[in-house]
PLY file of the C-alpha trace (Angstrom):
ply
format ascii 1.0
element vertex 341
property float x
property float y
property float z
element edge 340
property int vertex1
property int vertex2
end_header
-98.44 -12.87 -38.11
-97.07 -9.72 -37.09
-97.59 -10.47 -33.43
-95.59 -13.60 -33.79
-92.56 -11.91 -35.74
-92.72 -9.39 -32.94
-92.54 -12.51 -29.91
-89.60 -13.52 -31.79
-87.79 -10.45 -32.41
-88.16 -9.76 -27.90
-87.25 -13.76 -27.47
-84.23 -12.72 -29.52
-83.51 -9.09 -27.90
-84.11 -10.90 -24.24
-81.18 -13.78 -25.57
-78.88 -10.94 -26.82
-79.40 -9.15 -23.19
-78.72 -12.14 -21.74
-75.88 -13.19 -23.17
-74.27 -9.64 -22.99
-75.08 -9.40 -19.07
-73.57 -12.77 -18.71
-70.14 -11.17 -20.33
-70.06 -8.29 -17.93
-70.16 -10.50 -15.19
-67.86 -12.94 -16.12
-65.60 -9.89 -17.15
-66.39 -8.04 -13.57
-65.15 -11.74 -12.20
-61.91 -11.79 -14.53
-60.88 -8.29 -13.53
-61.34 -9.07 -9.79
-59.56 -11.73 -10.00
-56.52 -9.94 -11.56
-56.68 -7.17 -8.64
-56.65 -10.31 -6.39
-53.60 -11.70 -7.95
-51.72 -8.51 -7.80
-52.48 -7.88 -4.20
-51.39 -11.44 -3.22
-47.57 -10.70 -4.49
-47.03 -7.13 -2.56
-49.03 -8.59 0.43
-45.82 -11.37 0.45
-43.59 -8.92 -0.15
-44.95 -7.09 3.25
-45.00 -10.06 4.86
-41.50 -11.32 3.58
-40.10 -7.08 5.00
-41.73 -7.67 8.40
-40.01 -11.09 8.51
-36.75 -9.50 7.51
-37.31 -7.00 9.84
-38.07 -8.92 12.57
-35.35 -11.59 12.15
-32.49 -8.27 11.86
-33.45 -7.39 15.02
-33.38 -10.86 16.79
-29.94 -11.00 14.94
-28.67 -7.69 16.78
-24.98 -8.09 17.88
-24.24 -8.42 21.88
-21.75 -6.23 23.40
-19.79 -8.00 26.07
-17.74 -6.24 28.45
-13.74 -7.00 27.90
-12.43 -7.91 31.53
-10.30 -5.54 33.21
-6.75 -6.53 34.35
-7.69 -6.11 37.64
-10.80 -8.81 37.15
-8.25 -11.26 35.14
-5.58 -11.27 38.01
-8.42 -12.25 40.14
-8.55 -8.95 42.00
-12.10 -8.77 42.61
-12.80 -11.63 44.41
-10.58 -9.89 47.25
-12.98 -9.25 50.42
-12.58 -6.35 52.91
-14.67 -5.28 55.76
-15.90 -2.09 54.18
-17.27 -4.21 51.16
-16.20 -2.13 48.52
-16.61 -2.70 44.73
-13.10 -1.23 43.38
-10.62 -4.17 43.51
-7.66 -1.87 44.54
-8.32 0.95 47.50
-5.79 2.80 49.62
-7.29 5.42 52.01
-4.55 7.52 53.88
-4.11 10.61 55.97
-2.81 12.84 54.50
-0.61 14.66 57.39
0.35 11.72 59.43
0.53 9.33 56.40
-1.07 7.11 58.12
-2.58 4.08 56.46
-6.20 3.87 57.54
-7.62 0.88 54.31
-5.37 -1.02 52.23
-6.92 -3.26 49.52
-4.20 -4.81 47.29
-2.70 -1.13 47.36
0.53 -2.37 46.35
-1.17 -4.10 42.88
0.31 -2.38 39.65
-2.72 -2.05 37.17
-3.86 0.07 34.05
-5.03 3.90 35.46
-6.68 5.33 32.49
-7.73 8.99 32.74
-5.20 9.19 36.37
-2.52 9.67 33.98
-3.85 13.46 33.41
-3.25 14.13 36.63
0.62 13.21 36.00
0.69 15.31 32.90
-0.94 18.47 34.76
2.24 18.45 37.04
4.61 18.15 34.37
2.76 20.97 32.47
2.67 23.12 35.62
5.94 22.24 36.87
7.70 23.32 33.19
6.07 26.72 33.77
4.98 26.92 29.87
3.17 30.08 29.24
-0.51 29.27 30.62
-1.98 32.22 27.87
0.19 30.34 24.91
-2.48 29.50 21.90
-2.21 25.71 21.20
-3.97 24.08 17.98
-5.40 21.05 17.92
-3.99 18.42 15.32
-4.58 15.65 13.46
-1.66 14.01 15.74
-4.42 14.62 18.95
-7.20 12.21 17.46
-7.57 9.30 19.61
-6.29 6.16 17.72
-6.07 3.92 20.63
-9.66 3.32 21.48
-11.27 5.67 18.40
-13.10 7.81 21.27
-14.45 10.66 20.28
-13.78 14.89 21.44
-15.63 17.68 20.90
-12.24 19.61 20.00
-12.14 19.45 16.14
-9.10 19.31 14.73
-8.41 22.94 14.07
-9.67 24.22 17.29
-7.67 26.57 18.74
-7.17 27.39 23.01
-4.77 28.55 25.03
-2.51 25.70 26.94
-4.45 27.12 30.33
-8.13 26.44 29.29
-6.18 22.68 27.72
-5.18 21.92 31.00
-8.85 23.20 32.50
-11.15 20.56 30.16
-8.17 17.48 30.75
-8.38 17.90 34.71
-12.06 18.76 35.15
-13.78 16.73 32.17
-10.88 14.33 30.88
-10.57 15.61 27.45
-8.34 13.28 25.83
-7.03 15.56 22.96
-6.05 18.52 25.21
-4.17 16.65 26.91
-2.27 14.85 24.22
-1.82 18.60 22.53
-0.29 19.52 25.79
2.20 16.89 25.51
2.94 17.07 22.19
3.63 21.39 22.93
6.09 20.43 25.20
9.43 20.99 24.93
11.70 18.31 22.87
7.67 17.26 21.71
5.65 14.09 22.87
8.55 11.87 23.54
10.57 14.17 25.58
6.90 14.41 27.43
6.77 11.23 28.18
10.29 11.14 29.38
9.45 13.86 31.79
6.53 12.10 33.58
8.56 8.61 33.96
11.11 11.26 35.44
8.75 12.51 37.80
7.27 9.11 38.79
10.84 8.41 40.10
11.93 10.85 41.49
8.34 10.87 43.91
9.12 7.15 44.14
6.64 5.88 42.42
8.88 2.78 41.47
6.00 0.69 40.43
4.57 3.31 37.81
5.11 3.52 33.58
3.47 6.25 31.33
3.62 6.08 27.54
1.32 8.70 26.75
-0.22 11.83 28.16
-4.03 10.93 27.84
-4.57 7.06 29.87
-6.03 5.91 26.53
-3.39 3.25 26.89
-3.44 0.31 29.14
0.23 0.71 29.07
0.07 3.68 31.29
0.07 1.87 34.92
0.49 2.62 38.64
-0.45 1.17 42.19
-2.49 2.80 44.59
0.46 3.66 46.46
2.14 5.04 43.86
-1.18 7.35 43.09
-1.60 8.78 46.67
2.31 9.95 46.09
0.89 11.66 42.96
-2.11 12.80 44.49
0.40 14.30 47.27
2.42 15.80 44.74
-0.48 17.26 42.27
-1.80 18.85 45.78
0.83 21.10 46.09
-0.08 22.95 42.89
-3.26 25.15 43.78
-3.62 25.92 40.35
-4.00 21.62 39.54
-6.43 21.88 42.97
-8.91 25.18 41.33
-8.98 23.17 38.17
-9.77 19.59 39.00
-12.50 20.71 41.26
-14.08 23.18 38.96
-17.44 22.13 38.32
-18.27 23.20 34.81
-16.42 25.73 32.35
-17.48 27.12 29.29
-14.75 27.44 26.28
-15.58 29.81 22.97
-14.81 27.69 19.64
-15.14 29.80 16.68
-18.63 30.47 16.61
-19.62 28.20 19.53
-19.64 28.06 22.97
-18.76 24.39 24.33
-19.71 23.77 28.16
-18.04 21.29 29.84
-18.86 19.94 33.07
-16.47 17.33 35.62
-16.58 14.25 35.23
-16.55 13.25 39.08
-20.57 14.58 40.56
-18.80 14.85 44.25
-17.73 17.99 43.68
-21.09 19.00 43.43
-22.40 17.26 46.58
-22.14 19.91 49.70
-21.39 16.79 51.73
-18.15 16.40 50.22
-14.73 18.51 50.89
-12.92 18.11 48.03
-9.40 19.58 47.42
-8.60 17.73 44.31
-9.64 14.82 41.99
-9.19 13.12 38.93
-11.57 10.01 37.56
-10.44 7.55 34.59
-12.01 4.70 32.47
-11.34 2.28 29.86
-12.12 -1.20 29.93
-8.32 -2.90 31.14
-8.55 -0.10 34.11
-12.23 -0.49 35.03
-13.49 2.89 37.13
-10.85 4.74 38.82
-10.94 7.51 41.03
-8.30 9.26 43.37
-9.34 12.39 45.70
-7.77 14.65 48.35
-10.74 15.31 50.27
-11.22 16.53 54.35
-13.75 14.21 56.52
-14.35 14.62 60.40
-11.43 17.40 60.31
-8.92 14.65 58.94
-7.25 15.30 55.23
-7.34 12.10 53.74
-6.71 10.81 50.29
-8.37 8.03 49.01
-7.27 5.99 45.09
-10.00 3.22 44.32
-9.02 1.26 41.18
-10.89 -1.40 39.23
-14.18 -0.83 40.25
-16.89 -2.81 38.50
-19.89 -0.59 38.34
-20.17 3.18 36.61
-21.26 4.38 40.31
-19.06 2.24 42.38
-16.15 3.83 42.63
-18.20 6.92 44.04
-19.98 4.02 46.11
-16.85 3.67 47.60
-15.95 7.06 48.33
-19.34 7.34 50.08
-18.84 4.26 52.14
-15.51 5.47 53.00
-16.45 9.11 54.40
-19.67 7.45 56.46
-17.38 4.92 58.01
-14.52 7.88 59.06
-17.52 10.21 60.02
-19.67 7.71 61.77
-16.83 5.98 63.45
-14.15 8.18 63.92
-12.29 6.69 66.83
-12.38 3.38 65.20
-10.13 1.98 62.82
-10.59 -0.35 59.55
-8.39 -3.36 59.81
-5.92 -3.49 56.83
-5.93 -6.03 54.80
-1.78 -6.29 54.99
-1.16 -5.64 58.55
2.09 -5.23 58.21
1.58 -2.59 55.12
4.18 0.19 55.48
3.34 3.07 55.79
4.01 5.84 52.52
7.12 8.77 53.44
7.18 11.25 50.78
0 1
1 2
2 3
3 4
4 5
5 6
6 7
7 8
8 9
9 10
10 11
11 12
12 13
13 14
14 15
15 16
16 17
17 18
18 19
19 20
20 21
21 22
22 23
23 24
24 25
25 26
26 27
27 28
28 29
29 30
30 31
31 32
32 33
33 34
34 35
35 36
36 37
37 38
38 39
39 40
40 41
41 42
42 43
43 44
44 45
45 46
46 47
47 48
48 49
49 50
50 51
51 52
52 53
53 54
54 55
55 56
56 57
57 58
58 59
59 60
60 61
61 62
62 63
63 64
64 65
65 66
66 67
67 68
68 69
69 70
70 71
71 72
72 73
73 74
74 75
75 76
76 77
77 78
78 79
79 80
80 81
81 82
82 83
83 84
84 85
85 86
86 87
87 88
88 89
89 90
90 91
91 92
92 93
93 94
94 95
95 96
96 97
97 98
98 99
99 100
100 101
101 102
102 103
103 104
104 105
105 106
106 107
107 108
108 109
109 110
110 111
111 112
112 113
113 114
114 115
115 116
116 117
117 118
118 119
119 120
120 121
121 122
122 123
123 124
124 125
125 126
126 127
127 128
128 129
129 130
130 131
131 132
132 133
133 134
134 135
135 136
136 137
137 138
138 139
139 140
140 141
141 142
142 143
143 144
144 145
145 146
146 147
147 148
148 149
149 150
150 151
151 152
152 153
153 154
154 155
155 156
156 157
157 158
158 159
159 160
160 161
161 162
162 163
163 164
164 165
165 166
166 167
167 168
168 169
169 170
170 171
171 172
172 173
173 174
174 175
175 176
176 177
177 178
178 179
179 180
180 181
181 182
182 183
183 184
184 185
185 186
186 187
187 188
188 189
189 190
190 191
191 192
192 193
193 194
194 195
195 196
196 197
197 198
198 199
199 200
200 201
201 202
202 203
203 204
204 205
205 206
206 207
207 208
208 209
209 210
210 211
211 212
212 213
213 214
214 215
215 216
216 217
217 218
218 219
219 220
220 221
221 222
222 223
223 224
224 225
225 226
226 227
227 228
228 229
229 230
230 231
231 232
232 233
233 234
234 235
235 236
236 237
237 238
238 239
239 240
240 241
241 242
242 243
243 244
244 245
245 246
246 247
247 248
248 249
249 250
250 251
251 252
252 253
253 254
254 255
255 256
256 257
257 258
258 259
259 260
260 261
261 262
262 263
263 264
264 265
265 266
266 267
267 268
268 269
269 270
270 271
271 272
272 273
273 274
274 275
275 276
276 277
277 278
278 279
279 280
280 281
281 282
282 283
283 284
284 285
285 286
286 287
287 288
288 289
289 290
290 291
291 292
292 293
293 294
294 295
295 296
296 297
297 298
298 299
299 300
300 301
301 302
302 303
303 304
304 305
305 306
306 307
307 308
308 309
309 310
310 311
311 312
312 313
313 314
314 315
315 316
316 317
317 318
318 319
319 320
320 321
321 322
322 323
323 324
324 325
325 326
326 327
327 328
328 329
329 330
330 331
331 332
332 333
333 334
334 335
335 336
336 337
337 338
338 339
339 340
């Protein structure tokens, strides 16, 4: 009898152990599938951020390219036998004034950063103390086209090492403080270069500011070689334009600045003086005094397309006058005049 109660009391232990293991696992399965279920949600969320991430970048804006004046007018599609890329060229020596290419030279367009070279000859030509501390101001900050300076407002140099960073690397808020310390102020400034463009001839020319940041500021090629003519006679404009990097102490910091036009580091190249310019209604602009096969030429390209092209240019121009000296370019007005100064 015992034996039996004892078969039923393991039958009944066994059942118990049964039942319990059969818990566990159907509590292992619960618990599994409650991971499950939280791993589905963040795994959509990851998949939902890579979506999102994927579709913000598809959705990136594109930046087209406003069209210059010079591409507007049509300028571009101009041909000439050099095949150059500025719309506007005028090469011309400088002695016998002779006209040697003339592409739509007579074309009045934007000039950008050219205009410093006006605002270094009214500068020079006032005689202003070159060792006089200038400040740079809230007034200076570029609210044309919002570009940006590495002259805080505060910064402090003298109106020589101003004039040094706008001819050699275009610094767009010495030269508006150079304007704005001259006599009378920014609008007597302004007066002074329109004064100047008339009185070198340069009937075709308007400035309205001292930087180029406007598209208001315009000028033909002819009108620039006058300028160029003009600038030339200043050796001080000449030593700065070409300088090829200079070094200014702000506070704290020394700022090294280097020019903006890479010919006047190229031992090919004779340079005497040169200024470059940009903005979009100018395109790239460049205008140079520069000797080639012993002749003193000076050479404005305006419009060009391309961020090299205007040095493209220059570079076509000085193989074709040192490869081909004795022959000439046929202009593209033969009856252009030639430019008395």
């Amino acid at each position: 009898m015992l034996c039996g109660f004892a078969a039923v009391i393991a039958l009944s232990l066994s059942a118990t152990a049964d039942a319990a293991g059969q818990r566990r696992e159907a509590g292992d399965k619960s618990s599994s599938a409650k991971v499950k279920a939280k791993a589905k949600p963040k795994a959509a969320a990851t998949k939902r951020k890579s979506r999102s991430v994927r579709s913000s970048r598809r959705a990136a804006p594109v930046v087209v390219a406003r069209p210059s004046f010079g591409e507007l007018s049509g300028l571009r599609l101009t041909d000439d036998p050099l095949d150059l890329h500025s719309s506007v060229a005028l090469v011309m020596d400088q002695d016998t004034m002779e006209i040697l290419v003339d592409k739509n030279a007579q074309a009045v367009l934007p000039i950008a950063s050219l205009t410093k070279l006006m605002t270094s000859v009214v500068v020079v030509e006032a005689e202003q103390p070159l060792d006089e501390v200038l400040t740079i101001t809230q007034a200076d900050v570029d609210t044309e086209k919002w570009s940006g300076s590495r002259l805080a407002v505060g910064t402090r140099l003298t109106r020589g090492e101003m004039l040094h960073l706008a001819l050699m690397s275009s610094e767009n808020r010495a030269a508006h403080a150079l304007g704005r310390n001259y006599p009378g102020g920014l609008e007597a400034f302004v007066q002074a270069m329109n004064a100047r463009a008339q009185l070198l001839g340069m009937s075709g020319s308007r400035f309205v500011e001292p930087t180029g940041l406007s598209s208001a500021n315009q000028s033909s090629a002819n009108d620039l070689a006058r300028l160029v003519s003009a600038a030339y006679e200043h050796p001080l404009i000449r030593e700065l334009s070409i300088s090829q990097e200079h070094a200014v102490e702000v506070g704290r910091r020394t700022l090294q600045y280097r020019n903006t036009n890479g010919l006047v580091r190229n031992p090919d190249w004779a340079i005497g003086l040169q200024k470059t310019g940009y903005i979009s209604e100018a395109g790239r602009c460049l205008v140079m005094q520069a000797e080639l096969a012993g002749r003193k030429l000076i050479m404005v390209f305006l419009d060009s397309a391309g961020k090299y092209s205007r040095v493209g240019d220059a570079e076509r121009v000085r193989h074709w006058i040192e490869t081909l000296p004795g022959v000439m370019v046929p202009t593209q007005h033969a009856d252009a005049p030639e430019l008395a100064f």
